[in-house]
mmCIF file of the N, C-alpha and C atoms, coordinates in Angstrom:
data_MODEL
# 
_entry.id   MODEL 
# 
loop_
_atom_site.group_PDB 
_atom_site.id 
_atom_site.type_symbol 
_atom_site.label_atom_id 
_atom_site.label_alt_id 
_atom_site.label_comp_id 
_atom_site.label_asym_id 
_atom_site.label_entity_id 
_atom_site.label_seq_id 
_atom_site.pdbx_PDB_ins_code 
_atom_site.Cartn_x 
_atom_site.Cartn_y 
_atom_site.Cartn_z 
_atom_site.occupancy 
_atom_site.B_iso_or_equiv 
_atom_site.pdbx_formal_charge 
_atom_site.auth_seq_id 
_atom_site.auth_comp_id 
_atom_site.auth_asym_id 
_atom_site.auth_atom_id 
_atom_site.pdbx_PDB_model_num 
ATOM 1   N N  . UNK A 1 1  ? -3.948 -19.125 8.071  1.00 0.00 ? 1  UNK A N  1 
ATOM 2   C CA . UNK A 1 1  ? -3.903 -18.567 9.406  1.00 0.00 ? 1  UNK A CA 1 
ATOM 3   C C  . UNK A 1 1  ? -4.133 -17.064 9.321  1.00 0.00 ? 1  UNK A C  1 
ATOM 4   N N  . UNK A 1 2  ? -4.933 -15.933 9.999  1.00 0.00 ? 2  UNK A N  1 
ATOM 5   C CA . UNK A 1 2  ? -5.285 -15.284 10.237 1.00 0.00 ? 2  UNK A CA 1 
ATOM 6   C C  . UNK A 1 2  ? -4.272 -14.765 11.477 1.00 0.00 ? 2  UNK A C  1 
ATOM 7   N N  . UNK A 1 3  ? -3.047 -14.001 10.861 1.00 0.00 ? 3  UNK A N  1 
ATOM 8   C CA . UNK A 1 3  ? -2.237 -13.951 11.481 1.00 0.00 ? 3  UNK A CA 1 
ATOM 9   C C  . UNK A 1 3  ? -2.309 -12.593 12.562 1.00 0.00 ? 3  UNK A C  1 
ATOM 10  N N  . UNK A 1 4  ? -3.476 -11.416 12.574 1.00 0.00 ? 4  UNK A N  1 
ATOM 11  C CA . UNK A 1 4  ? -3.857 -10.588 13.055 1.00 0.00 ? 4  UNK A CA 1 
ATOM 12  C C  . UNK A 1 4  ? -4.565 -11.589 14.150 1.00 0.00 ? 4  UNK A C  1 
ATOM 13  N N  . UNK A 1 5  ? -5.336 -12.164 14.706 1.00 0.00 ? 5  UNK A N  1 
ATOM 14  C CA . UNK A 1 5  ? -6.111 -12.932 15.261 1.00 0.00 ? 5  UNK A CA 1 
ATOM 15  C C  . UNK A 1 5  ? -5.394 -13.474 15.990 1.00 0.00 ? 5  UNK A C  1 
ATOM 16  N N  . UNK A 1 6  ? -4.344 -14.031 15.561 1.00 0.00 ? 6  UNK A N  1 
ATOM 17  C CA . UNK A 1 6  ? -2.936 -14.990 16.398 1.00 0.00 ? 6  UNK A CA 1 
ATOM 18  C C  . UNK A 1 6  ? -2.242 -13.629 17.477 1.00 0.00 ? 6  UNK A C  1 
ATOM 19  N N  . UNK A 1 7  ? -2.474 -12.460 17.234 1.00 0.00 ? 7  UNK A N  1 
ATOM 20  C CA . UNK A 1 7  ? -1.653 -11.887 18.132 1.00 0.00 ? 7  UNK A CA 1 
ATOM 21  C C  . UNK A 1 7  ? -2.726 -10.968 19.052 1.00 0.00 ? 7  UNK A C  1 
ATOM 22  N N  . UNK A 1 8  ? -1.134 -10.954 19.823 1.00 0.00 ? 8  UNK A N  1 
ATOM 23  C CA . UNK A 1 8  ? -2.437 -10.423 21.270 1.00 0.00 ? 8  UNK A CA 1 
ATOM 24  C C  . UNK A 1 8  ? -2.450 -8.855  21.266 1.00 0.00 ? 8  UNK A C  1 
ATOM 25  N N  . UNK A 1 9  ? -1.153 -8.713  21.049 1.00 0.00 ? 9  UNK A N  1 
ATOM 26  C CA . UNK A 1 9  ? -1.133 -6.906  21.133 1.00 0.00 ? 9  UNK A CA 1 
ATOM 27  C C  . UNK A 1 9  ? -1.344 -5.661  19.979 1.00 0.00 ? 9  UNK A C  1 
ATOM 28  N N  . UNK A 1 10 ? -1.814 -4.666  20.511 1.00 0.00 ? 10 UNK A N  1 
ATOM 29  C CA . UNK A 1 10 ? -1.396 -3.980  19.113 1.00 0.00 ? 10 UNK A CA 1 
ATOM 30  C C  . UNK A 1 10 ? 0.165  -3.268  18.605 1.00 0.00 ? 10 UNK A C  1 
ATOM 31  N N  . UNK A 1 11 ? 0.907  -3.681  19.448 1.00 0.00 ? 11 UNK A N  1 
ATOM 32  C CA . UNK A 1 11 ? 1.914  -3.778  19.150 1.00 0.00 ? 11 UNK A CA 1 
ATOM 33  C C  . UNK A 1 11 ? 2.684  -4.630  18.142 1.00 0.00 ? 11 UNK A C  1 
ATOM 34  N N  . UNK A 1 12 ? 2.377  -5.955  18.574 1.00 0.00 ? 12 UNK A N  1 
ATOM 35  C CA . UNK A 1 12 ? 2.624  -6.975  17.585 1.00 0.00 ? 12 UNK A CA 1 
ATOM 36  C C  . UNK A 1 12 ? 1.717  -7.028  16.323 1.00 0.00 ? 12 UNK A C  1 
ATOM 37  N N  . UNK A 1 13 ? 0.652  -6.311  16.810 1.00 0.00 ? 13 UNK A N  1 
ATOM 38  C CA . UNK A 1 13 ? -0.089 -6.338  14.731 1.00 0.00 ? 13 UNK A CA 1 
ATOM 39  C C  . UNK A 1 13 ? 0.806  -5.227  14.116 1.00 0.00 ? 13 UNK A C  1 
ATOM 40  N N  . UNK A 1 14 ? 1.295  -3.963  15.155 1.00 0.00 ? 14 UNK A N  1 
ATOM 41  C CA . UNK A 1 14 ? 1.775  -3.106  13.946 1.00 0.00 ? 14 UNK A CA 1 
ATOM 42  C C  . UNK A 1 14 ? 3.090  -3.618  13.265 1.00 0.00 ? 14 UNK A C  1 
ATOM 43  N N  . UNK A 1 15 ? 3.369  -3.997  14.519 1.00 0.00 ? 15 UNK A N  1 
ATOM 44  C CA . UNK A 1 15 ? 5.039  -4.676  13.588 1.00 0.00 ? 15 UNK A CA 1 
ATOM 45  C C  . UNK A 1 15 ? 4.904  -5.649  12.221 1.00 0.00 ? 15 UNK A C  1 
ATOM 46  N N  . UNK A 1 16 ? 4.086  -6.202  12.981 1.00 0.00 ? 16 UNK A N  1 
ATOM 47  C CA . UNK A 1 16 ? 3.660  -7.250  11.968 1.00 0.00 ? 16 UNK A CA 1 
ATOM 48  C C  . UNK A 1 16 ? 3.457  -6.726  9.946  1.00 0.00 ? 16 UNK A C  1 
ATOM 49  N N  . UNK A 1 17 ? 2.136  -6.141  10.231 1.00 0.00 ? 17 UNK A N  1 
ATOM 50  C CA . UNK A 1 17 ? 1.426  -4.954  9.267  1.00 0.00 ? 17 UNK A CA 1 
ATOM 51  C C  . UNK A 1 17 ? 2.890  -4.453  8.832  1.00 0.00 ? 17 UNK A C  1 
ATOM 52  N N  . UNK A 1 18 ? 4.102  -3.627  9.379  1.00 0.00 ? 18 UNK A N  1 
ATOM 53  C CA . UNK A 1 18 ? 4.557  -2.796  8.838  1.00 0.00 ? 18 UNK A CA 1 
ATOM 54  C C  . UNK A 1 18 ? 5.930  -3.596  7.751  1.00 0.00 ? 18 UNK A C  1 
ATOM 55  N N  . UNK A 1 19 ? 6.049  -5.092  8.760  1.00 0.00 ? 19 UNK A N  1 
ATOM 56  C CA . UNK A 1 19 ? 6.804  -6.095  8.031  1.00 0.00 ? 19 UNK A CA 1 
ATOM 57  C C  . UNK A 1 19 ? 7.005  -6.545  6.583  1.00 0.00 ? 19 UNK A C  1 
ATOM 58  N N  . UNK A 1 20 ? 5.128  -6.736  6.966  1.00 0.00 ? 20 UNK A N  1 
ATOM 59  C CA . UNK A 1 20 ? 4.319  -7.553  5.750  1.00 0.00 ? 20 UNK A CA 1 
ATOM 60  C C  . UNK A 1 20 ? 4.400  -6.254  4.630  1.00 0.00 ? 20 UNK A C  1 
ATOM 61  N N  . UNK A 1 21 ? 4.321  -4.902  4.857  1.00 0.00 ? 21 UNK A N  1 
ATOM 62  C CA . UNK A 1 21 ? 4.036  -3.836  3.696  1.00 0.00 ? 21 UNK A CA 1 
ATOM 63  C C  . UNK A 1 21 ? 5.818  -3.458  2.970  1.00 0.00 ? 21 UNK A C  1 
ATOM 64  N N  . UNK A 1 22 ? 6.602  -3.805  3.624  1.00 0.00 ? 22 UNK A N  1 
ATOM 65  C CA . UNK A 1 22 ? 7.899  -3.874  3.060  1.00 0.00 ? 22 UNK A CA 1 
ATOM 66  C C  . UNK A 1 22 ? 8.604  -4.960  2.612  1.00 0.00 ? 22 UNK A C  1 
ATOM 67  N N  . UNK A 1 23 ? 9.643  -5.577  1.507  1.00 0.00 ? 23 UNK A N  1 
ATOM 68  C CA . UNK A 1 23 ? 10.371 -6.352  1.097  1.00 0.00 ? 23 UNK A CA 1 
ATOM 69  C C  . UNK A 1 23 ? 10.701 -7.222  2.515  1.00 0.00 ? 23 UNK A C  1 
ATOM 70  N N  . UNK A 1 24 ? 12.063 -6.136  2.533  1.00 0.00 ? 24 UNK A N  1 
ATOM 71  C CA . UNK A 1 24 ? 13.077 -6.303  3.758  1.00 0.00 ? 24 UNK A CA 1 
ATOM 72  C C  . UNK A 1 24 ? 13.511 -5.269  4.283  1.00 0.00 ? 24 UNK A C  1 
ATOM 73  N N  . UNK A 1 25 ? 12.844 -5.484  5.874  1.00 0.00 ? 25 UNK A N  1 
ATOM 74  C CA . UNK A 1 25 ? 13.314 -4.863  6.791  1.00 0.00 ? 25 UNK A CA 1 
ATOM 75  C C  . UNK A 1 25 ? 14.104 -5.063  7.806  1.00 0.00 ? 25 UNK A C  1 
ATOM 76  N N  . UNK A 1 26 ? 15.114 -3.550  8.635  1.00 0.00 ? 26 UNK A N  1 
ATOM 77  C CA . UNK A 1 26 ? 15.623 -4.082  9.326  1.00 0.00 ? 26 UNK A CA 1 
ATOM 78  C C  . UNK A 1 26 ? 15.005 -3.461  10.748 1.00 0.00 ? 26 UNK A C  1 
ATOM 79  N N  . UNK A 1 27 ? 15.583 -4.229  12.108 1.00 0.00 ? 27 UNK A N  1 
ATOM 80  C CA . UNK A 1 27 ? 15.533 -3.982  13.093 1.00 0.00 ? 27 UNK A CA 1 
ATOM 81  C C  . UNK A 1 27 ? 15.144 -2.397  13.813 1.00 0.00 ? 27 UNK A C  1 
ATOM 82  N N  . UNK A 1 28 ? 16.480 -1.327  12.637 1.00 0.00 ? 28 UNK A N  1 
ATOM 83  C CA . UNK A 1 28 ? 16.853 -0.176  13.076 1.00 0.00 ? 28 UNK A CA 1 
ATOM 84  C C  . UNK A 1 28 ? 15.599 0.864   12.344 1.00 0.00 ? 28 UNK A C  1 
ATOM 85  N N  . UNK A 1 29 ? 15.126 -0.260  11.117 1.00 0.00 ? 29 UNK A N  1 
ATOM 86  C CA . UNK A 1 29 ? 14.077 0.482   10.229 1.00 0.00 ? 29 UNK A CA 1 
ATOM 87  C C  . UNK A 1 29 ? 12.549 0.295   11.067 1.00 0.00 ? 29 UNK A C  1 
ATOM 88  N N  . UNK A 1 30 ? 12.274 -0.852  11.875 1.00 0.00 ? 30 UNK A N  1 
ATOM 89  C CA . UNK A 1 30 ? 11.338 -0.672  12.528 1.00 0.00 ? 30 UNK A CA 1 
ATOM 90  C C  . UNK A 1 30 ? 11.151 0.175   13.627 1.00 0.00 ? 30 UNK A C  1 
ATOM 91  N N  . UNK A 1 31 ? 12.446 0.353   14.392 1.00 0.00 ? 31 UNK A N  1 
ATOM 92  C CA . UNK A 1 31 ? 12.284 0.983   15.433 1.00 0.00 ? 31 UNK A CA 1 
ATOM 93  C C  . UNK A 1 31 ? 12.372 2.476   14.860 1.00 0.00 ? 31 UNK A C  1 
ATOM 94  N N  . UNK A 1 32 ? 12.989 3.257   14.048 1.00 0.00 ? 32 UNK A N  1 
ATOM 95  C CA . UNK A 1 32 ? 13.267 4.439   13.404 1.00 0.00 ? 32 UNK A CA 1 
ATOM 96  C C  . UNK A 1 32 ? 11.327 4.710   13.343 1.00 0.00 ? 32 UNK A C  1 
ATOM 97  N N  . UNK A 1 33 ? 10.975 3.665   12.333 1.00 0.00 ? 33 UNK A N  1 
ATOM 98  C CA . UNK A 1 33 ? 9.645  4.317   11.931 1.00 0.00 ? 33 UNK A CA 1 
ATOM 99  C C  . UNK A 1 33 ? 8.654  3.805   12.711 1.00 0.00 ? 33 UNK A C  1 
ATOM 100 N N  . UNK A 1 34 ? 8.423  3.061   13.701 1.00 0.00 ? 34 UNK A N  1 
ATOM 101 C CA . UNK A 1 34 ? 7.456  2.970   14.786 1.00 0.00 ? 34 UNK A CA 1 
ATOM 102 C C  . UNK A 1 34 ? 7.689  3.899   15.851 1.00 0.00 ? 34 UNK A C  1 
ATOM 103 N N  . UNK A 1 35 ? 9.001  3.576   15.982 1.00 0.00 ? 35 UNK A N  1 
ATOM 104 C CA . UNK A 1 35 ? 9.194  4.357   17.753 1.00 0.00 ? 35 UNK A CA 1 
ATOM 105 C C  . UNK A 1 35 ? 8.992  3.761   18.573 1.00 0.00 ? 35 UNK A C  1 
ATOM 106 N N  . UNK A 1 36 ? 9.689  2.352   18.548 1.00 0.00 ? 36 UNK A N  1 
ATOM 107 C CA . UNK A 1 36 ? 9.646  1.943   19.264 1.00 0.00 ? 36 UNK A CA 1 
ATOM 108 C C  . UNK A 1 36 ? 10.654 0.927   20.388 1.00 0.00 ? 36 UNK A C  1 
ATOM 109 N N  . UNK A 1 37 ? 10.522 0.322   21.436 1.00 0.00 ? 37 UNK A N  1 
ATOM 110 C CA . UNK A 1 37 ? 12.045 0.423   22.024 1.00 0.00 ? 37 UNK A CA 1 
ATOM 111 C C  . UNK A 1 37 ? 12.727 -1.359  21.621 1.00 0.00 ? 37 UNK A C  1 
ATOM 112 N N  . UNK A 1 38 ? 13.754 -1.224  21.458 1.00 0.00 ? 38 UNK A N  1 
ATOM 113 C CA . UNK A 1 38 ? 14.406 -2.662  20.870 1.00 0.00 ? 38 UNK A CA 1 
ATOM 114 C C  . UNK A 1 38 ? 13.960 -3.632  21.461 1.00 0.00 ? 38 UNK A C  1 
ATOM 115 N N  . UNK A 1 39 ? 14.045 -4.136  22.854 1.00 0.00 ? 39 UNK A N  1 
ATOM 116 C CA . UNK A 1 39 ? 13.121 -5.020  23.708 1.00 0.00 ? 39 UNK A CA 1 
ATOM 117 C C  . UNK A 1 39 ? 12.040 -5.444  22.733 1.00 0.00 ? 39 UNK A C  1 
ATOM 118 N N  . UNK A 1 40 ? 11.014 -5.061  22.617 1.00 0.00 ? 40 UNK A N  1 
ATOM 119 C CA . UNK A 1 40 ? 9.640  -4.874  22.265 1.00 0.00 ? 40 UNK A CA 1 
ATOM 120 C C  . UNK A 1 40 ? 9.942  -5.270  20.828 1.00 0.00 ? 40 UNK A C  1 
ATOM 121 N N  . UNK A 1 41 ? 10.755 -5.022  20.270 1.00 0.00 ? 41 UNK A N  1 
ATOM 122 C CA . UNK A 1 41 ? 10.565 -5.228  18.423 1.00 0.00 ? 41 UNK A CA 1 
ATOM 123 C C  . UNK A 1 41 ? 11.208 -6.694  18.537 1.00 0.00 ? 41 UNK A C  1 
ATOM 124 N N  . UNK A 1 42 ? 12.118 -6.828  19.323 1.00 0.00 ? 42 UNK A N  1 
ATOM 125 C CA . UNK A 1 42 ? 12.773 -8.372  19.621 1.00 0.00 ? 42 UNK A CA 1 
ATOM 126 C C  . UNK A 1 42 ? 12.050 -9.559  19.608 1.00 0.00 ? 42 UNK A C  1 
ATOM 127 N N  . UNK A 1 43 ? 11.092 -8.713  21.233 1.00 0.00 ? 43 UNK A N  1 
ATOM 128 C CA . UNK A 1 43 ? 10.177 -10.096 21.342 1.00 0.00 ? 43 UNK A CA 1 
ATOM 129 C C  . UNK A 1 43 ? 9.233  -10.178 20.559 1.00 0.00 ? 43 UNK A C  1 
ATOM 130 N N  . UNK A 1 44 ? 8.824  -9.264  20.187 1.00 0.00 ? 44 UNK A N  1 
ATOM 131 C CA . UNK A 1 44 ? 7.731  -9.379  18.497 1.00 0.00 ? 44 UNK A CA 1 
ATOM 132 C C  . UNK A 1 44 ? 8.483  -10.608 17.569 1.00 0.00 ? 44 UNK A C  1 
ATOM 133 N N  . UNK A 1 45 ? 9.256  -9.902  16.811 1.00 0.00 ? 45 UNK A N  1 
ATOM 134 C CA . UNK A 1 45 ? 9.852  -10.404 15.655 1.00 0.00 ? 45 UNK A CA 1 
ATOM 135 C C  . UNK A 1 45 ? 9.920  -12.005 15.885 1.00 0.00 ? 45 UNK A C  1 
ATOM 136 N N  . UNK A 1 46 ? 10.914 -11.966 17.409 1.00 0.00 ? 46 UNK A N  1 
ATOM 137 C CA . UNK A 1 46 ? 10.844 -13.762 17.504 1.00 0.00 ? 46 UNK A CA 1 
ATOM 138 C C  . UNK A 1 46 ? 9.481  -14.392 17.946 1.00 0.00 ? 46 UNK A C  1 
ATOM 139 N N  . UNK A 1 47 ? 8.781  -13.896 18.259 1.00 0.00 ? 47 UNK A N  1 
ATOM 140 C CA . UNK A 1 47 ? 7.408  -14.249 18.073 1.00 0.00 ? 47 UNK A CA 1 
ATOM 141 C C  . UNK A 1 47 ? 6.690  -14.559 17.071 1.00 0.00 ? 47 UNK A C  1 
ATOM 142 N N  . UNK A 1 48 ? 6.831  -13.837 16.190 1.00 0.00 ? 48 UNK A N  1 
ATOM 143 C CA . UNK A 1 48 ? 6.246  -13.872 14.586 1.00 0.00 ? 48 UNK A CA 1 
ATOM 144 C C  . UNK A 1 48 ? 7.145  -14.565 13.728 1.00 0.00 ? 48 UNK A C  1 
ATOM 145 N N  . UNK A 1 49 ? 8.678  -14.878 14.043 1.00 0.00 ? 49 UNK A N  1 
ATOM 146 C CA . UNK A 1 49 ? 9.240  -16.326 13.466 1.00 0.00 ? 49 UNK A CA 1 
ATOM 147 C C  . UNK A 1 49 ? 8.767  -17.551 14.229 1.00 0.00 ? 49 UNK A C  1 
ATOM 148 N N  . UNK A 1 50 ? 8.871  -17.388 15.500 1.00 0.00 ? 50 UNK A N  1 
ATOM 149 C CA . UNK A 1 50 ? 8.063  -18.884 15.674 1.00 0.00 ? 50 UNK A CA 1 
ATOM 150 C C  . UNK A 1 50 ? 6.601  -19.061 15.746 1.00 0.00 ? 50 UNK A C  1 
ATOM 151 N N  . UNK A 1 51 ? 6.212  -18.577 15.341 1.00 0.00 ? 51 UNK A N  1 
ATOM 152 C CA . UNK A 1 51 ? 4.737  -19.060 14.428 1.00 0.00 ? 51 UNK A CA 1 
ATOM 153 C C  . UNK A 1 51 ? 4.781  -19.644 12.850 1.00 0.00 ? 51 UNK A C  1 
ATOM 154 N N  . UNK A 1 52 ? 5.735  -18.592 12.106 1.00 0.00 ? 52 UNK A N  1 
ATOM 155 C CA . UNK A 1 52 ? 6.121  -19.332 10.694 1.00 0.00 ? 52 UNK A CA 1 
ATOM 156 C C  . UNK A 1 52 ? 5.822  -18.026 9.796  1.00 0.00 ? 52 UNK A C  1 
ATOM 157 N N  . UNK A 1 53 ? 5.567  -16.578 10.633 1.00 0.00 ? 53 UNK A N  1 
ATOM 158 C CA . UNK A 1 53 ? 4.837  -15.624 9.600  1.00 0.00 ? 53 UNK A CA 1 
ATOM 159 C C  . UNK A 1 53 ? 6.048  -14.643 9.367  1.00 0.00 ? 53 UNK A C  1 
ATOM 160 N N  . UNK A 1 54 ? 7.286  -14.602 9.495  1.00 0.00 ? 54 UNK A N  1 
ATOM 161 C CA . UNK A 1 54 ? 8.728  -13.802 9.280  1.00 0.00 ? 54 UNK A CA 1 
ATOM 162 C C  . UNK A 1 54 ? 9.550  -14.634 9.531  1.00 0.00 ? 54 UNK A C  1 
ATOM 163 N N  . UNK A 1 55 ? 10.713 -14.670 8.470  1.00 0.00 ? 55 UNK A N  1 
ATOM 164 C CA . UNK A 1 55 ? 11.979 -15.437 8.429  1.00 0.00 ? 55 UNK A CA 1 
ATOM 165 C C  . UNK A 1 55 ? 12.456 -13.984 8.782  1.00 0.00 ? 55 UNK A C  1 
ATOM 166 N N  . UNK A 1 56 ? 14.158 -14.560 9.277  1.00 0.00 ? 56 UNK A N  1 
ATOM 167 C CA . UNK A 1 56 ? 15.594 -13.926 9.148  1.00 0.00 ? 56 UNK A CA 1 
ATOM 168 C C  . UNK A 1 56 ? 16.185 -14.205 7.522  1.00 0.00 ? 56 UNK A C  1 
ATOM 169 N N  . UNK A 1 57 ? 16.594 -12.745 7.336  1.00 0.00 ? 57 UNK A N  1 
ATOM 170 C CA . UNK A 1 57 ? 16.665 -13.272 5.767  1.00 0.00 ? 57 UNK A CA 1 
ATOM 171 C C  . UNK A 1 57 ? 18.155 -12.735 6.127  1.00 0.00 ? 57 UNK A C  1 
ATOM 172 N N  . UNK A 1 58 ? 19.090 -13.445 5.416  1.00 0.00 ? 58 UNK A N  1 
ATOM 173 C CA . UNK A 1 58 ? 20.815 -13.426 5.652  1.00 0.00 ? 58 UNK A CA 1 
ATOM 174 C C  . UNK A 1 58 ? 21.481 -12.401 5.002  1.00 0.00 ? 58 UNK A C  1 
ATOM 175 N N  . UNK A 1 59 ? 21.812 -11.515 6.115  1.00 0.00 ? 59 UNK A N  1 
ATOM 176 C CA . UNK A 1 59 ? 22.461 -10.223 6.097  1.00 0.00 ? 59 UNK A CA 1 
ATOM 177 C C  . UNK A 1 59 ? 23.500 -9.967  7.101  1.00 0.00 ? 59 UNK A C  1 
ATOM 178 N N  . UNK A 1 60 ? 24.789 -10.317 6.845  1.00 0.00 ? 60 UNK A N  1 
ATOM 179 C CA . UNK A 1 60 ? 25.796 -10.483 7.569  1.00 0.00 ? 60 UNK A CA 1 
ATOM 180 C C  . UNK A 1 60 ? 26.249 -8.579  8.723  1.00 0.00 ? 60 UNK A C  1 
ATOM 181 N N  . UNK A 1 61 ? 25.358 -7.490  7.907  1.00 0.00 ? 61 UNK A N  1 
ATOM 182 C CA . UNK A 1 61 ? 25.491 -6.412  8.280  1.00 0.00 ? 61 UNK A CA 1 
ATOM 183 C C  . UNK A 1 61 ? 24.833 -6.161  9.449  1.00 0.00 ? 61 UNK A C  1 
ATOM 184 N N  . UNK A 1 62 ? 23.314 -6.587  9.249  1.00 0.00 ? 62 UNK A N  1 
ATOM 185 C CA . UNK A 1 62 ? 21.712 -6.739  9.819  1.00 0.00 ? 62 UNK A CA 1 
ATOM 186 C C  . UNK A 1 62 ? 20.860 -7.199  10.351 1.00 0.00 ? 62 UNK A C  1 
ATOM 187 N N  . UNK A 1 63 ? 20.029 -7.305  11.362 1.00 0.00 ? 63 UNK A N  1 
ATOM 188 C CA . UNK A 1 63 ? 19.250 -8.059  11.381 1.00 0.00 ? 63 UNK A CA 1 
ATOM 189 C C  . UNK A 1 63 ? 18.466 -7.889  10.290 1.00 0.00 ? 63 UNK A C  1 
ATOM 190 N N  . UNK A 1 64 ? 18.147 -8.496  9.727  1.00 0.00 ? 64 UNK A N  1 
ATOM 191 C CA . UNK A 1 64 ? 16.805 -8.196  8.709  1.00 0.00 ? 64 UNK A CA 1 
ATOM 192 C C  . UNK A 1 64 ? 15.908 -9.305  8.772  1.00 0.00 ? 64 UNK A C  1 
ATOM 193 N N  . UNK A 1 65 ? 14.181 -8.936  8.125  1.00 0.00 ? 65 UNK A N  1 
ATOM 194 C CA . UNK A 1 65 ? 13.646 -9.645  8.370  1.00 0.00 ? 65 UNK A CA 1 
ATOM 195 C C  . UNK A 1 65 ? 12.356 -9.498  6.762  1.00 0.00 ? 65 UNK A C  1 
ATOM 196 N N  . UNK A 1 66 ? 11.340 -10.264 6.882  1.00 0.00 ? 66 UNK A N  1 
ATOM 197 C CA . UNK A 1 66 ? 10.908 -10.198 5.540  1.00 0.00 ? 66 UNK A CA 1 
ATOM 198 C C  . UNK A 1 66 ? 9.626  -11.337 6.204  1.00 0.00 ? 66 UNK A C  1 
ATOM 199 N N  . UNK A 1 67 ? 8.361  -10.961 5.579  1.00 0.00 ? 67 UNK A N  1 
ATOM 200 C CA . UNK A 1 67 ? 7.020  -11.491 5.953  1.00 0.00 ? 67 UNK A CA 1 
ATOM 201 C C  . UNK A 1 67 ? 7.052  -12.823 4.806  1.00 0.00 ? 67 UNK A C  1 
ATOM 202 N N  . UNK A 1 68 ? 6.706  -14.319 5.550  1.00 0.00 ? 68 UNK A N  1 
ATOM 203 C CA . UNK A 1 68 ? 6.515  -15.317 4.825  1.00 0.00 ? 68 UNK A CA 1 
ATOM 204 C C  . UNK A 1 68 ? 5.474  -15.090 4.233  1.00 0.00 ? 68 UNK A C  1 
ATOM 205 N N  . UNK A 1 69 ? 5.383  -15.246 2.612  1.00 0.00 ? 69 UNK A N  1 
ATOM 206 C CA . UNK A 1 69 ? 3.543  -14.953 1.957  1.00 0.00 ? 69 UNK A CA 1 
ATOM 207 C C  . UNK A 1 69 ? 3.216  -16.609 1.458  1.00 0.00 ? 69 UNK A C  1 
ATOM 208 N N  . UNK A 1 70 ? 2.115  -16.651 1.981  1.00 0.00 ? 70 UNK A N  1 
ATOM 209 C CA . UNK A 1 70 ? 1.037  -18.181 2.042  1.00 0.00 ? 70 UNK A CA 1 
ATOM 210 C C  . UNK A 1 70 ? 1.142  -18.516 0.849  1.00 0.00 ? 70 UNK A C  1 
# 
């Protein structure tokens, strides 16, 4: 899957892109280094888990999150 192609915004590619270039990230680390507002990284993120391209990876502190690799 051509997971740039699957999304509509460029919003959701950057999140995406900035996901995929780190281990594990969190919530506070996307919004810190995008700038962007929690809403918006929310509906991304659960967007890009229900497709299958970011899990929740278990961090009782965090949201955190981490890019599934094919």
């Amino acid at each position: 899957m051509d997971v740039l192609n699957e999304l509509q915004s460029g919003k959701s590619k950057l999140i995406y892109i900035y996901v995929e270039s780190h281990k594990h990230v969190t919530i506070d680390d996307i919004k810190e280094e995008l700038r962007l507002k929690l809403i918006t990284i929310y509906k991304v993120i659960n967007r890009l888990i229900d497709i299958g391209v970011v899990e929740k990876v278990s961090d009782k502190n965090k949201f955190t999150v981490r890019a599934i690799s094919e």
